[in-house]
C-alpha positions, 0 to 999 in steps of 0.5 A: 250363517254361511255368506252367499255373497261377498262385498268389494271395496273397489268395483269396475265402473258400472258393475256392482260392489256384491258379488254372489258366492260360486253363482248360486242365484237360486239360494241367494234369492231364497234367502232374501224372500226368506229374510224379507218374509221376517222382516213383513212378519215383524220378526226382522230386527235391527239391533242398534249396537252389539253385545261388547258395544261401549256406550255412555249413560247419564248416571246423576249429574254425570256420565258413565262408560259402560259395555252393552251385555243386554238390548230389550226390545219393547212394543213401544218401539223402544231399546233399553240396554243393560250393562254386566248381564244385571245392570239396567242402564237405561233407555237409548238416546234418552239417558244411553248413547253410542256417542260421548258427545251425544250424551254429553250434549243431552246433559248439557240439555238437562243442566239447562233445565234446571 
């Protein structure tokens, strides 16, 4: 996908930090409908992580790293995330998270518990 625009980290006081690419309004603007046409339809994701992301899941009584090489989508609004292209690791934020210390907590969570 060809960028239309580009982002800056430092702006004039005041003006934007998008600029878009040689002035080309007319196809900038058609992309956002095009995009905000998607996102109304239901058909505009936002992934939670990329492929190659490290994540951490509960496995047992313990906590695995592993690398994402799946995400699945399901109507219920949920993610799963699957690890070397078979292995189911489980749902985010509920046994997988982005963050050692997130799934840390929750088991933490869990020992209490029992």
């Amino acid at each position: 996908m060809e960028r239309l625009t580009e982002r800056y980290d430092v702006a004039p006081n005041g003006e934007s930090d998008v600029w878009v690419k040689q002035h080309d309004y007319i196809s900038a603007a058609r992309k956002l409908a095009e995009y905000e046409d998607l996102e109304e339809q239901g058909l505009l994701v936002r992934l939670p992580c990329s492929i190659g992301t490290t994540v951490w899941n509960i496995y047992g009584m313990g906590i695995r790293k592993n690398v994402v090489s799946g995400i699945e989508y399901g109507k219920d609004g949920r993610w799963v995330l699957w690890a070397n292209e078979d292995e189911w690791l489980g749902e985010l934020n509920v046994v997988v998270f982005l963050t050692r210390e997130e799934a840390e907590k929750k088991l933490e969570e869990l020992k209490n518990e029992i």
